[in-house]
N, CA, C and O atoms as a GROMACS GRO file, in nm:
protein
  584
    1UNK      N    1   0.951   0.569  -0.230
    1UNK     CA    2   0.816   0.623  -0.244
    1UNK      C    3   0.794   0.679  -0.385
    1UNK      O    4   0.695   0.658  -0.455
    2UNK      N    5   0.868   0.730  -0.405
    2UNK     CA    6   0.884   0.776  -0.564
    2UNK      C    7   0.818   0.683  -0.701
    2UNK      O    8   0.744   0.715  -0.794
    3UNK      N    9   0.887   0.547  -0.660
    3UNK     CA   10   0.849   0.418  -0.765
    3UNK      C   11   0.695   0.440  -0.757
    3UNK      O   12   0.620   0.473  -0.849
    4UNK      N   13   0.654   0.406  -0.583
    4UNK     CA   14   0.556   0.372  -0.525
    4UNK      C   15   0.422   0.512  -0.663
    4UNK      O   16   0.313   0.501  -0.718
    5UNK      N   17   0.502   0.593  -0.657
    5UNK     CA   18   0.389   0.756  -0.682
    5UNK      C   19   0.392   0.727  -0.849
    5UNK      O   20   0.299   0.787  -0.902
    6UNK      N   21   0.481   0.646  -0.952
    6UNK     CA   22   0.487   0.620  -1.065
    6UNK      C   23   0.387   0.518  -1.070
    6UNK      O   24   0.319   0.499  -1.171
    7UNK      N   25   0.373   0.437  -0.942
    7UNK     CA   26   0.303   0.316  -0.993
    7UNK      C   27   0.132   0.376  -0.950
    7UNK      O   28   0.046   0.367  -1.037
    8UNK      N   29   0.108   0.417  -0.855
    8UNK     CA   30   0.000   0.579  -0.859
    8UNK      C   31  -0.062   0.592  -1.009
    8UNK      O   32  -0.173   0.566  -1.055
    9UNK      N   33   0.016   0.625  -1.045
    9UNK     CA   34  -0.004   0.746  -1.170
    9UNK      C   35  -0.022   0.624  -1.284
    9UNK      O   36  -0.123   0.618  -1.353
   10UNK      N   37   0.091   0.524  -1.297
   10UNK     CA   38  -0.052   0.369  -1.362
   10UNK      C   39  -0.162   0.387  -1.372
   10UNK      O   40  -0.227   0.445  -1.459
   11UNK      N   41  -0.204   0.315  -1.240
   11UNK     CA   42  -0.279   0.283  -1.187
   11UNK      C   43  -0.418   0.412  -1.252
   11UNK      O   44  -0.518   0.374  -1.312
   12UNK      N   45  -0.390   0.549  -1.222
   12UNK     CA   46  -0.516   0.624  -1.205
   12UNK      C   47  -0.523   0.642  -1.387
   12UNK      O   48  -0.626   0.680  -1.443
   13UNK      N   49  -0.388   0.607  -1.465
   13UNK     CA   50  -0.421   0.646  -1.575
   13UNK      C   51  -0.531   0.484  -1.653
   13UNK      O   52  -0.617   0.500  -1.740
   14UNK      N   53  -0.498   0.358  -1.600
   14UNK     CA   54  -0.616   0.260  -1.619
   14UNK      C   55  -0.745   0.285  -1.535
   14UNK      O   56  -0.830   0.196  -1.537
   15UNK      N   57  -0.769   0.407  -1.456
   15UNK     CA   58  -0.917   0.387  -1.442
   15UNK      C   59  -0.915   0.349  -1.304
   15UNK      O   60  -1.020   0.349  -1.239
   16UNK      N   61  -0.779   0.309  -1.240
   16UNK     CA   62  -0.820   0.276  -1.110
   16UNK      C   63  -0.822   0.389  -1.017
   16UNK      O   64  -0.815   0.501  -1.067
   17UNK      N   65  -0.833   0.376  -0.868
   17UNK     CA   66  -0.795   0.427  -0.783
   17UNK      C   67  -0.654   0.492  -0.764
   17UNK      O   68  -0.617   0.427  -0.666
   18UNK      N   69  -0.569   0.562  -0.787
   18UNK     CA   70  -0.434   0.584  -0.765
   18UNK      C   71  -0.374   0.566  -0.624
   18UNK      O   72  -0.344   0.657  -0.546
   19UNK      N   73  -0.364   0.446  -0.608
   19UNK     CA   74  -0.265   0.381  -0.492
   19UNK      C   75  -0.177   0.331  -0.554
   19UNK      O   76  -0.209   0.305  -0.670
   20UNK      N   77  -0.007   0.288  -0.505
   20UNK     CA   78   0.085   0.214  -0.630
   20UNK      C   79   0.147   0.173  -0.451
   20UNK      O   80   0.114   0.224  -0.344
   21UNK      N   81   0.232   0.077  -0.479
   21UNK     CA   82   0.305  -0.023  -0.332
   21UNK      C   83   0.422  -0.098  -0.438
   21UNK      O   84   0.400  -0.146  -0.549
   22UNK      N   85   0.568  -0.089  -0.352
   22UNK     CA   86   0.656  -0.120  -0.370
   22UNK      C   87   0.704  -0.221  -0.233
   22UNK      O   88   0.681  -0.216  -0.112
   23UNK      N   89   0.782  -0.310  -0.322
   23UNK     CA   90   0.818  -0.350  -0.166
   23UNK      C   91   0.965  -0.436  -0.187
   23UNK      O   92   0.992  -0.533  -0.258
   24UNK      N   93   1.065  -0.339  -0.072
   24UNK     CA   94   1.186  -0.372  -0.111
   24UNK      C   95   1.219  -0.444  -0.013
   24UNK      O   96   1.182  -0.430   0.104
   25UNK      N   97   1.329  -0.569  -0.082
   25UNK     CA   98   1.413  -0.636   0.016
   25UNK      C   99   1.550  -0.674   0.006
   25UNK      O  100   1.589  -0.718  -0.102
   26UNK      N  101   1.640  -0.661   0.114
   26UNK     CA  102   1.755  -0.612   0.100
   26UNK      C  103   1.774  -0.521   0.030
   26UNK      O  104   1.871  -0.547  -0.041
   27UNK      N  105   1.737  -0.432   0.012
   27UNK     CA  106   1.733  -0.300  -0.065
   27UNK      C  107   1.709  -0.294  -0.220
   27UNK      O  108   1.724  -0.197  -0.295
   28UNK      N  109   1.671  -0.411  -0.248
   28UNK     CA  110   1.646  -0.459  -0.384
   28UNK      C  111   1.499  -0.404  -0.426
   28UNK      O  112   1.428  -0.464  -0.345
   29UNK      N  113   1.428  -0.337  -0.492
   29UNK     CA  114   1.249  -0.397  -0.555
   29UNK      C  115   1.270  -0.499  -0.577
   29UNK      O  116   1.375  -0.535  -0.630
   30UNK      N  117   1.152  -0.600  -0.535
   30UNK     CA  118   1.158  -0.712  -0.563
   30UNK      C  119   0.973  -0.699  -0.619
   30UNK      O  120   0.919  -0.805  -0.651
   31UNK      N  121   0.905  -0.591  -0.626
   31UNK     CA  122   0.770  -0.618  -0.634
   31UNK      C  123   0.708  -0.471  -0.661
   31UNK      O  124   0.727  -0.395  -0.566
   32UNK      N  125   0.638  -0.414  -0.774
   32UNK     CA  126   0.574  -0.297  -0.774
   32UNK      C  127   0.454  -0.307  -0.864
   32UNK      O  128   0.449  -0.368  -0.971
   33UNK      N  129   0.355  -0.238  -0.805
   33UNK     CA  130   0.240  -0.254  -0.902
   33UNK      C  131   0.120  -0.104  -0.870
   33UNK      O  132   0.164   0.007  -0.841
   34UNK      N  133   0.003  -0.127  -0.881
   34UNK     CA  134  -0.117  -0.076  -0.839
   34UNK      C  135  -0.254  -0.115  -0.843
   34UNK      O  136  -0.290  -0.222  -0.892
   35UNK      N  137  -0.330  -0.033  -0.795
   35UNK     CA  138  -0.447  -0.130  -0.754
   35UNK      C  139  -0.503  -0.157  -0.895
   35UNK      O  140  -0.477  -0.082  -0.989
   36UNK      N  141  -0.566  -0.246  -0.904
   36UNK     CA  142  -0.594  -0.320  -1.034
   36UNK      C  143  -0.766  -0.395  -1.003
   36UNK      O  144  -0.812  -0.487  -1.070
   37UNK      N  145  -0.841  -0.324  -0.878
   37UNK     CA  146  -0.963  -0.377  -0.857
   37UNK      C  147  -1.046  -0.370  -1.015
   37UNK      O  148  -1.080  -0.486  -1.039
   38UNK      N  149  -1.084  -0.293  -1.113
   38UNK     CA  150  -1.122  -0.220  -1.164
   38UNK      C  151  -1.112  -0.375  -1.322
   38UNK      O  152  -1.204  -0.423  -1.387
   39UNK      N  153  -0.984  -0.400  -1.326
   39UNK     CA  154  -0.892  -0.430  -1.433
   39UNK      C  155  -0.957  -0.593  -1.400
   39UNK      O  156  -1.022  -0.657  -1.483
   40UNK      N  157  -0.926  -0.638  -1.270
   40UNK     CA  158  -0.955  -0.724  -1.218
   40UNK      C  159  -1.110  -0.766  -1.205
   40UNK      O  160  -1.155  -0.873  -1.247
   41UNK      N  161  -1.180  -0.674  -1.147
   41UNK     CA  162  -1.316  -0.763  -1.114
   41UNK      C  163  -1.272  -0.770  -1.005
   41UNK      O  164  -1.258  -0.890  -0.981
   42UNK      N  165  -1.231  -0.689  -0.891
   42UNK     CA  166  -1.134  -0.846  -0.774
   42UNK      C  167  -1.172  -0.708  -0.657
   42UNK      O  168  -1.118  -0.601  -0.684
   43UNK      N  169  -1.242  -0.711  -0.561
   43UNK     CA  170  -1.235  -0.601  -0.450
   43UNK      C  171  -1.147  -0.643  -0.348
   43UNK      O  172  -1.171  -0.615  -0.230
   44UNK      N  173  -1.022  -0.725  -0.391
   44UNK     CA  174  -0.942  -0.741  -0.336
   44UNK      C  175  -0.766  -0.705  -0.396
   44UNK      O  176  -0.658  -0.700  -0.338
   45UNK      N  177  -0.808  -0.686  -0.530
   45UNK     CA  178  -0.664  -0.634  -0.612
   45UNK      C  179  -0.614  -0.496  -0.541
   45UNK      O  180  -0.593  -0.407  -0.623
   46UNK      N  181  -0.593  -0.461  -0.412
   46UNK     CA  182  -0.530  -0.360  -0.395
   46UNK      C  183  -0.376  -0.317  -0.393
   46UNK      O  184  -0.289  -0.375  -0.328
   47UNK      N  185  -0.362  -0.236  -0.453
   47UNK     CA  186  -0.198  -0.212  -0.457
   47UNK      C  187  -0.143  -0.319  -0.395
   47UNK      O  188  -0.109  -0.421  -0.455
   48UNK      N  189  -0.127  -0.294  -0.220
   48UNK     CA  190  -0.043  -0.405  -0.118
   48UNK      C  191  -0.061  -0.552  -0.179
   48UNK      O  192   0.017  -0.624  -0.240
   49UNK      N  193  -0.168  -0.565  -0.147
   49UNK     CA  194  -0.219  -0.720  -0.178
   49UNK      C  195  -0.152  -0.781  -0.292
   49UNK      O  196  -0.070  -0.872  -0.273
   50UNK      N  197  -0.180  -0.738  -0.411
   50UNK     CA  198  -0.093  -0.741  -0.532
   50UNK      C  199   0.069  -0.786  -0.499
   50UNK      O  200   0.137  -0.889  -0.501
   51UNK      N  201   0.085  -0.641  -0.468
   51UNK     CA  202   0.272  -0.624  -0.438
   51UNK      C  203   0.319  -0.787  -0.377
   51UNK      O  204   0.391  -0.870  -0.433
   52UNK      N  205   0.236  -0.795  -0.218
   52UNK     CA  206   0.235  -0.880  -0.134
   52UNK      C  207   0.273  -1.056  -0.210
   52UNK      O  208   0.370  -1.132  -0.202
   53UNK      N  209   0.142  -1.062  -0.279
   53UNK     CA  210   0.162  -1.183  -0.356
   53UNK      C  211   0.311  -1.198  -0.460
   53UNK      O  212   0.382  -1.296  -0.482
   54UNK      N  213   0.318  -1.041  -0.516
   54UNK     CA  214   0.449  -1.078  -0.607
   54UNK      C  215   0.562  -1.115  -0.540
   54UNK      O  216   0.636  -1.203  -0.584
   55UNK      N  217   0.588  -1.044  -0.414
   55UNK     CA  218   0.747  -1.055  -0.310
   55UNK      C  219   0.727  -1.220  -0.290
   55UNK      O  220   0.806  -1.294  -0.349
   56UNK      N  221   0.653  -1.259  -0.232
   56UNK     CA  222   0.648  -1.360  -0.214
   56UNK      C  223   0.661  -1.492  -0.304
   56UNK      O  224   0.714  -1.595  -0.261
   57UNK      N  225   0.614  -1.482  -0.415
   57UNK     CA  226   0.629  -1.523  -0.527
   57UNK      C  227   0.782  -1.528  -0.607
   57UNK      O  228   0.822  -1.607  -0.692
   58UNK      N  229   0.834  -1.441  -0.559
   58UNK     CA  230   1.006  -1.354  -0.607
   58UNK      C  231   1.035  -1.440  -0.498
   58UNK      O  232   1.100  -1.530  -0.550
   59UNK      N  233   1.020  -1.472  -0.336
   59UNK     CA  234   1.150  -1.469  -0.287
   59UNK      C  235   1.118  -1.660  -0.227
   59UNK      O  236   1.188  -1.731  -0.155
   60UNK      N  237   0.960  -1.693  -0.309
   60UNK     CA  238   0.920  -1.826  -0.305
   60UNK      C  239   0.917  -1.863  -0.147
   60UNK      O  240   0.963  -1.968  -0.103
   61UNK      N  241   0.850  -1.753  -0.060
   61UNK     CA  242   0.821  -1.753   0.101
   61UNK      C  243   0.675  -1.641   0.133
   61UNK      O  244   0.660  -1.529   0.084
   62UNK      N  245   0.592  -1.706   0.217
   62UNK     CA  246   0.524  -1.563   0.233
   62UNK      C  247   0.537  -1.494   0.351
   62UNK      O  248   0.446  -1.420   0.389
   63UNK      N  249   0.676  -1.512   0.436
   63UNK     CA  250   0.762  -1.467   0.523
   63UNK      C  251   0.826  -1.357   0.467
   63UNK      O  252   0.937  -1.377   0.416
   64UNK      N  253   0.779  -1.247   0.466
   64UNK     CA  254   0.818  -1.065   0.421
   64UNK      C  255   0.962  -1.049   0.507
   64UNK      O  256   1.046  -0.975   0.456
   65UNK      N  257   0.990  -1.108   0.624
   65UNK     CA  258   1.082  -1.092   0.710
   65UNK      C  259   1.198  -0.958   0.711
   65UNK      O  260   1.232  -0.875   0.796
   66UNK      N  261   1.240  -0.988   0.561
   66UNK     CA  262   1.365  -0.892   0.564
   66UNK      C  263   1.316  -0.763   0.418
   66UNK      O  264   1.397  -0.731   0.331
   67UNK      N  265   1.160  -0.704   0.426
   67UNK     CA  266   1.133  -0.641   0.320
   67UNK      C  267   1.052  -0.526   0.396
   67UNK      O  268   1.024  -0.513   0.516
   68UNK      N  269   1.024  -0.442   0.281
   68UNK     CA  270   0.978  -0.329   0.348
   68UNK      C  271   0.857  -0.254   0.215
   68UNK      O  272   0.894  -0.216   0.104
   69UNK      N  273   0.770  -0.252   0.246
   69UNK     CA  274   0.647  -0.207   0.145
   69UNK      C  275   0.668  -0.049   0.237
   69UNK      O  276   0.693  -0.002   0.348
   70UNK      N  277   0.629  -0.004   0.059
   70UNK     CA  278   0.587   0.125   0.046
   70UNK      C  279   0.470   0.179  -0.068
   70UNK      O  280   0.480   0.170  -0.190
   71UNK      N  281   0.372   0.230   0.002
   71UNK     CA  282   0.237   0.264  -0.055
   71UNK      C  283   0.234   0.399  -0.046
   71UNK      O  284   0.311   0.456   0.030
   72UNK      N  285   0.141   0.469  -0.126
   72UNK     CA  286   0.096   0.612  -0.131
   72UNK      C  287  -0.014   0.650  -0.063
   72UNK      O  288  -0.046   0.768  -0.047
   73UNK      N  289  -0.079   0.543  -0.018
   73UNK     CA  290  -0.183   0.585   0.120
   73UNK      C  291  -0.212   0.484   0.244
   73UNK      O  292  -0.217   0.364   0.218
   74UNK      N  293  -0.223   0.508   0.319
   74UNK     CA  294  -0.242   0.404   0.448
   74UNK      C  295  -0.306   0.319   0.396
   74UNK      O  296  -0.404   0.327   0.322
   75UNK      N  297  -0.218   0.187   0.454
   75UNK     CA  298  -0.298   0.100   0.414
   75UNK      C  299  -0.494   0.098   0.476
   75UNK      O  300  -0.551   0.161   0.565
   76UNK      N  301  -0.540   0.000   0.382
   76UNK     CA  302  -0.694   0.016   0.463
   76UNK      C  303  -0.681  -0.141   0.532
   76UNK      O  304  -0.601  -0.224   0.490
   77UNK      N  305  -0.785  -0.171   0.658
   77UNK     CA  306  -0.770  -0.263   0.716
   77UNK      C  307  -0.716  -0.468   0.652
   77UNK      O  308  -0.650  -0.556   0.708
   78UNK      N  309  -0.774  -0.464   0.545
   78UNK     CA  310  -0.758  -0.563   0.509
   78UNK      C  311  -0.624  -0.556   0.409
   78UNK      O  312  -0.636  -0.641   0.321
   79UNK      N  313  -0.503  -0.481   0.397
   79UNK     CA  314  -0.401  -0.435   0.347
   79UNK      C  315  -0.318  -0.458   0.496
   79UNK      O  316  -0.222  -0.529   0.523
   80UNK      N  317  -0.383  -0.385   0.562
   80UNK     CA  318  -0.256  -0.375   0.699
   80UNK      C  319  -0.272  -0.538   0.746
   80UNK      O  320  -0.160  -0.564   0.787
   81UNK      N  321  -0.323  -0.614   0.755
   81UNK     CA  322  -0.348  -0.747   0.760
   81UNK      C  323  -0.272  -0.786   0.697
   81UNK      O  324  -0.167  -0.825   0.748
   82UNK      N  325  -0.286  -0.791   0.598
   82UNK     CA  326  -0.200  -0.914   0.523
   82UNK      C  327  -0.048  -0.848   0.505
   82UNK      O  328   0.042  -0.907   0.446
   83UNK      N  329  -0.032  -0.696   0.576
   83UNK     CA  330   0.120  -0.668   0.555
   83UNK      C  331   0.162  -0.738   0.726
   83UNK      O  332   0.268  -0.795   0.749
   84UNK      N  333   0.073  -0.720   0.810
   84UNK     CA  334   0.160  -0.766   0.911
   84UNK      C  335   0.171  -0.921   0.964
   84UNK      O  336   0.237  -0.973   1.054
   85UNK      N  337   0.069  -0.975   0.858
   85UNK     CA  338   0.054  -1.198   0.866
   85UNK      C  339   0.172  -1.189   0.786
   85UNK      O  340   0.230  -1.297   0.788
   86UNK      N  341   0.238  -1.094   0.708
   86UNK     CA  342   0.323  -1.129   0.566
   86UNK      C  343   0.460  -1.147   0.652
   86UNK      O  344   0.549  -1.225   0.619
   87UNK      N  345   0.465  -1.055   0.782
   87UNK     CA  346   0.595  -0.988   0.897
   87UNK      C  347   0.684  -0.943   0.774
   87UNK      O  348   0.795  -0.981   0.735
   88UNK      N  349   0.593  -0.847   0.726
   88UNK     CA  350   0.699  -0.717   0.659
   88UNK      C  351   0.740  -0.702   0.769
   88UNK      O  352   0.696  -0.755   0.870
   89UNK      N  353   0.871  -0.591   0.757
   89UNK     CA  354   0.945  -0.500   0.896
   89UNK      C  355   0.935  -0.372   0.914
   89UNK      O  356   0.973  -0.307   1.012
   90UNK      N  357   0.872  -0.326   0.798
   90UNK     CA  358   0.819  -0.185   0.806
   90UNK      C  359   0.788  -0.077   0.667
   90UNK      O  360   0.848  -0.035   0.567
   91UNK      N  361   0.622  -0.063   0.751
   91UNK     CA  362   0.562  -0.065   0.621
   91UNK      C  363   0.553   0.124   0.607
   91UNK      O  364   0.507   0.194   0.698
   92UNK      N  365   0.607   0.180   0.479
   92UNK     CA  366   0.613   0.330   0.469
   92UNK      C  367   0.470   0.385   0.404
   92UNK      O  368   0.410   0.299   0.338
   93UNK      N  369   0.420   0.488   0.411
   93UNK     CA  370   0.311   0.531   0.345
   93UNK      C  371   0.349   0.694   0.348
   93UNK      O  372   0.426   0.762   0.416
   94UNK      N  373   0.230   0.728   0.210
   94UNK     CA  374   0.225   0.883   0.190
   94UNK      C  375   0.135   0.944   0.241
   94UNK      O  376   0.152   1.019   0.337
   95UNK      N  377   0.044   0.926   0.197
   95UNK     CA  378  -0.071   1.002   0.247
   95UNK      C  379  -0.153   0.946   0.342
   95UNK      O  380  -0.177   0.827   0.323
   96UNK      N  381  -0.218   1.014   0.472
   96UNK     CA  382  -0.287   0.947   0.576
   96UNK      C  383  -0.439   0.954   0.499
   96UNK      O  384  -0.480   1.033   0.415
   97UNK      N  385  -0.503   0.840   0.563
   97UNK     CA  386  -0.646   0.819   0.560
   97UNK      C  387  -0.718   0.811   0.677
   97UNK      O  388  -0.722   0.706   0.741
   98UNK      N  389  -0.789   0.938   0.720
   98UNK     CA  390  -0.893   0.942   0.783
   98UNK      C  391  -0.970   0.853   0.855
   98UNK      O  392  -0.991   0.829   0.974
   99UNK      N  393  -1.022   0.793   0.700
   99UNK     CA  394  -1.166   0.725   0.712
   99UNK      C  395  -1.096   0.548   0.700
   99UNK      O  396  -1.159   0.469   0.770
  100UNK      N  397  -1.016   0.506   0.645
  100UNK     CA  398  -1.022   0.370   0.605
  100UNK      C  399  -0.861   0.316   0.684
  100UNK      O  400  -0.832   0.204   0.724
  101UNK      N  401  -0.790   0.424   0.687
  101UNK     CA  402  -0.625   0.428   0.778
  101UNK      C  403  -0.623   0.288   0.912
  101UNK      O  404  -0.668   0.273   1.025
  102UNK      N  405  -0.545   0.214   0.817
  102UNK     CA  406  -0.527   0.079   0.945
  102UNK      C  407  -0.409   0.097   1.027
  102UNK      O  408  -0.385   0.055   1.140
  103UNK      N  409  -0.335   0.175   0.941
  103UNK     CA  410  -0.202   0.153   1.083
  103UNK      C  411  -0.185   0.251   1.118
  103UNK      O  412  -0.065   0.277   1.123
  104UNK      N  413  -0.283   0.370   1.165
  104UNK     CA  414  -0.301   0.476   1.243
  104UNK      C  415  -0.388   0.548   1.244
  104UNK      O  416  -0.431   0.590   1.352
  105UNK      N  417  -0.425   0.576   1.160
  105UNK     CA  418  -0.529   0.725   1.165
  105UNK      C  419  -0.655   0.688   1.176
  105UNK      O  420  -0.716   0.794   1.195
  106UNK      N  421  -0.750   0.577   1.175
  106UNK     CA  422  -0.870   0.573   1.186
  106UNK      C  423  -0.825   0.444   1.307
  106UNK      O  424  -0.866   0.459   1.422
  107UNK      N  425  -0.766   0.358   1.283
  107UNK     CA  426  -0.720   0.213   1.380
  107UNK      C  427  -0.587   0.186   1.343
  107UNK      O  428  -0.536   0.218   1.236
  108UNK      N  429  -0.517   0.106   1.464
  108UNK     CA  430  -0.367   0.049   1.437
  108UNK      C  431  -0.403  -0.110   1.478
  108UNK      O  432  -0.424  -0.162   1.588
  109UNK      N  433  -0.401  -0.161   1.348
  109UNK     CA  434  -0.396  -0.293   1.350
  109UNK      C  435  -0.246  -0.386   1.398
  109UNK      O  436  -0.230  -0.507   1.383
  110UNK      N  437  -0.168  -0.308   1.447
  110UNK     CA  438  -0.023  -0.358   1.506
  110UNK      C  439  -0.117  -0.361   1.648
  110UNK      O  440  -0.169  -0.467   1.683
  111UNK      N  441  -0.133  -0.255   1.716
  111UNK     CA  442  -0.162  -0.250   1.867
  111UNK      C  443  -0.267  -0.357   1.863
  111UNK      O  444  -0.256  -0.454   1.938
  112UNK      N  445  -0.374  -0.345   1.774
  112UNK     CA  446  -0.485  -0.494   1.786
  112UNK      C  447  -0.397  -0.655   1.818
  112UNK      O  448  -0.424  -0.745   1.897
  113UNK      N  449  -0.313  -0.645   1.743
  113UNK     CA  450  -0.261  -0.754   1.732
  113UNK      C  451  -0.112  -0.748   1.755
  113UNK      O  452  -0.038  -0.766   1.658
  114UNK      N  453  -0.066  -0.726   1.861
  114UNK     CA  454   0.077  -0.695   1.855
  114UNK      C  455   0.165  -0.799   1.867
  114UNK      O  456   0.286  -0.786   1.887
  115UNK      N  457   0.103  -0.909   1.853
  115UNK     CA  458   0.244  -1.030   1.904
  115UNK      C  459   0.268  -1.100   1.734
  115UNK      O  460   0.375  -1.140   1.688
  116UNK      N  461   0.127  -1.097   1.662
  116UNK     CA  462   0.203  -1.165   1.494
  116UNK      C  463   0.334  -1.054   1.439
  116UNK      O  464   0.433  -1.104   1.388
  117UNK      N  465   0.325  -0.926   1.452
  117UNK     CA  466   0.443  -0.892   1.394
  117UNK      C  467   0.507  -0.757   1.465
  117UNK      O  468   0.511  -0.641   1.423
  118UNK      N  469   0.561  -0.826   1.605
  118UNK     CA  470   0.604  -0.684   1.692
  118UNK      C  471   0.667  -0.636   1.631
  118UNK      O  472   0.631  -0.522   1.599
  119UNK      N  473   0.794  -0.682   1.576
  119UNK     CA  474   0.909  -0.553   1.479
  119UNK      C  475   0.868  -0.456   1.404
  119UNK      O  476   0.944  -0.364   1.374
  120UNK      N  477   0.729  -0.461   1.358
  120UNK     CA  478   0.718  -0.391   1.237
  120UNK      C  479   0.703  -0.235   1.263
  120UNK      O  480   0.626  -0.190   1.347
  121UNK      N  481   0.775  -0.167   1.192
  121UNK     CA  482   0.780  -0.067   1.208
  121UNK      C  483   0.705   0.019   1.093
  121UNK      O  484   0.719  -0.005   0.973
  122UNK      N  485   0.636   0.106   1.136
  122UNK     CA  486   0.583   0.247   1.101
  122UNK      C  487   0.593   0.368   1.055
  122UNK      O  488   0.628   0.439   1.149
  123UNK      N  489   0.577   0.442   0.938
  123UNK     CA  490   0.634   0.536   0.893
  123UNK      C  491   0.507   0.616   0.787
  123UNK      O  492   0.465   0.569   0.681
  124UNK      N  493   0.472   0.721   0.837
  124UNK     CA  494   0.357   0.796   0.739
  124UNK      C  495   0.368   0.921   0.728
  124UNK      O  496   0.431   0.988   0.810
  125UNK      N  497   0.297   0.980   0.607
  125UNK     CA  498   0.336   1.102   0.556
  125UNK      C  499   0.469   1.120   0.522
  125UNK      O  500   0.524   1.222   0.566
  126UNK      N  501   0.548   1.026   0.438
  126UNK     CA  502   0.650   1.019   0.340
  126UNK      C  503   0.543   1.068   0.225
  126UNK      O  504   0.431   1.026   0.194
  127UNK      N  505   0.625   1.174   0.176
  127UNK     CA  506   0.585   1.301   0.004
  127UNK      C  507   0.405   1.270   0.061
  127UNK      O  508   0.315   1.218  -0.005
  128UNK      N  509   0.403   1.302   0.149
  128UNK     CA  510   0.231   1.304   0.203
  128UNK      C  511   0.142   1.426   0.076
  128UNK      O  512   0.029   1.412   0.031
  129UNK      N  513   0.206   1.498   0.057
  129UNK     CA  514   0.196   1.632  -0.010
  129UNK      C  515   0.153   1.553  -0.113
  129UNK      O  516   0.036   1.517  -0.102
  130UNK      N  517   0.214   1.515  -0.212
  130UNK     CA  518   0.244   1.490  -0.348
  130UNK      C  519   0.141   1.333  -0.342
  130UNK      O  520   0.065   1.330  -0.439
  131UNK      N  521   0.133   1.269  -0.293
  131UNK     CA  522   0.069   1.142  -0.290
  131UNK      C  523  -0.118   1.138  -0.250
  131UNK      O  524  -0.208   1.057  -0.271
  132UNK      N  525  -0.105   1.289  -0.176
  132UNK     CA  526  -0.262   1.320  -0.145
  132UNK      C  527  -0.278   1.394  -0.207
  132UNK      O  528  -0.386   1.429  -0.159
  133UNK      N  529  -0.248   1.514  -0.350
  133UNK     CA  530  -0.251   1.566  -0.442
  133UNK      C  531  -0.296   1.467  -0.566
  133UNK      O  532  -0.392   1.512  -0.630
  134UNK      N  533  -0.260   1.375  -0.600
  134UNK     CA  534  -0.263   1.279  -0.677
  134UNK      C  535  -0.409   1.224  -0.627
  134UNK      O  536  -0.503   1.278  -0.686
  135UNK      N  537  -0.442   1.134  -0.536
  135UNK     CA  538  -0.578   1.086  -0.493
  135UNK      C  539  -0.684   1.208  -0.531
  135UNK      O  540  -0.770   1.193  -0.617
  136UNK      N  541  -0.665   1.350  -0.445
  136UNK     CA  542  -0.754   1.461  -0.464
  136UNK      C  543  -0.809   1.462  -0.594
  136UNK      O  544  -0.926   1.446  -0.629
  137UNK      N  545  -0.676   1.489  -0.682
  137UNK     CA  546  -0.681   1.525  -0.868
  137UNK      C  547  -0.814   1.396  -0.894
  137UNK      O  548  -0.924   1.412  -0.946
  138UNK      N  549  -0.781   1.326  -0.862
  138UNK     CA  550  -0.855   1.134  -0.950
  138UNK      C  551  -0.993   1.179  -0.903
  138UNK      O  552  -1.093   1.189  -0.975
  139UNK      N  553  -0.985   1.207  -0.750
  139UNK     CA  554  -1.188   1.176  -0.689
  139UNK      C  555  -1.249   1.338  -0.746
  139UNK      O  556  -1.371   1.355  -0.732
  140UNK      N  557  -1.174   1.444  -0.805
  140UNK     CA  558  -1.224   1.547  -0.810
  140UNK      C  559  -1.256   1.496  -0.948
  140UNK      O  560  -1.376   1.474  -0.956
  141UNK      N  561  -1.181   1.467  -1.078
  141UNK     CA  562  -1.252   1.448  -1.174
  141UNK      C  563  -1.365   1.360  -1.185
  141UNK      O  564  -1.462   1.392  -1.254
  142UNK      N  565  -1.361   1.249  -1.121
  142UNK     CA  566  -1.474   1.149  -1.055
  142UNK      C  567  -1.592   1.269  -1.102
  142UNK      O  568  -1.653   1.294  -1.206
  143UNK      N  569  -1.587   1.322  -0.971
  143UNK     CA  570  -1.707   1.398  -0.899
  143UNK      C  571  -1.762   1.500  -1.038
  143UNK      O  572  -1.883   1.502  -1.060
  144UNK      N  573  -1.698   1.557  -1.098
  144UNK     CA  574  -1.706   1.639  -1.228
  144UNK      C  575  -1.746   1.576  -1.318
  144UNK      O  576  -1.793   1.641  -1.411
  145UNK      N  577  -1.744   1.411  -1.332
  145UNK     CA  578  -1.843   1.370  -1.451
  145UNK      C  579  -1.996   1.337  -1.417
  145UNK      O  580  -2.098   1.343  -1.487
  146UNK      N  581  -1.977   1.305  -1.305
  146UNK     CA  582  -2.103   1.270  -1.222
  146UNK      C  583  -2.203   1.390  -1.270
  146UNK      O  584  -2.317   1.397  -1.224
   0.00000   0.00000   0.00000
């Protein structure tokens, strides 16, 4: 999660959103980035998505099977999608989301769909503290230039 909170802090210092996603397999990084909508043009460059395409790209499968993503905020619905079509095995996050939270806090897109990737396992509010401190800091200066 740590990588994950460096790649955060990228991310919010280009202007984006501060989300950052790592995603290890066999205990290796094989993939780290952040959201890059901004950089991109792309309302689809989100942290995961990104990451997603690189593992796959690295391990030349888009079978996640034996990897494990880690993000700094729940994924949002179209993130938890493509982590559980990917059959990551278990996806970690920092900070919960309320309003946009796919694999728990607003909807669990595993229980919607539980047979594409039963194994996958679940894990939130890893450095929840420190990862929703970081988002706060970004939308508060937002709001202060406005």
């Amino acid at each position: 999660m740590k990588v994950a909170i460096k790649e955060a802090l990228k991310g919010e210092s280009a202007g984006e959103i501060p989300v950052g996603a790592v995603i290890v397999c066999d205990g290796k990084v094989i993939a780290r980035t952040h959201n890059k909508t901004e950089l991109l043009k792309d309302p689809t460059a989100h942290a995961e998505i990104l990451a997603i395409r690189k593992a796959s790209k690295k391990i030349s499968d888009w079978r996640l099977n034996n990897c494990e993503i880690y993000v700094t905020l729940e994924p949002c619905p179209m993130c938890a999608a493509a982590i559980i079509l990917s059959r990551i095995k278990r996806a970690v996050f920092g900070a919960y989301d309320k309003e946009y939270g796919a694999l728990g806090s607003k909807i669990n897109l595993k229980e919607i769909f539980p047979s594409v990737n039963p194994l996958l396992e679940i894990k939130g509010g890893v450095l929840e503290n420190e990862c929703s401190q970081i988002l706060k800091g970004f939308f508060n200066k937002i709001r202060n230039k406005i």
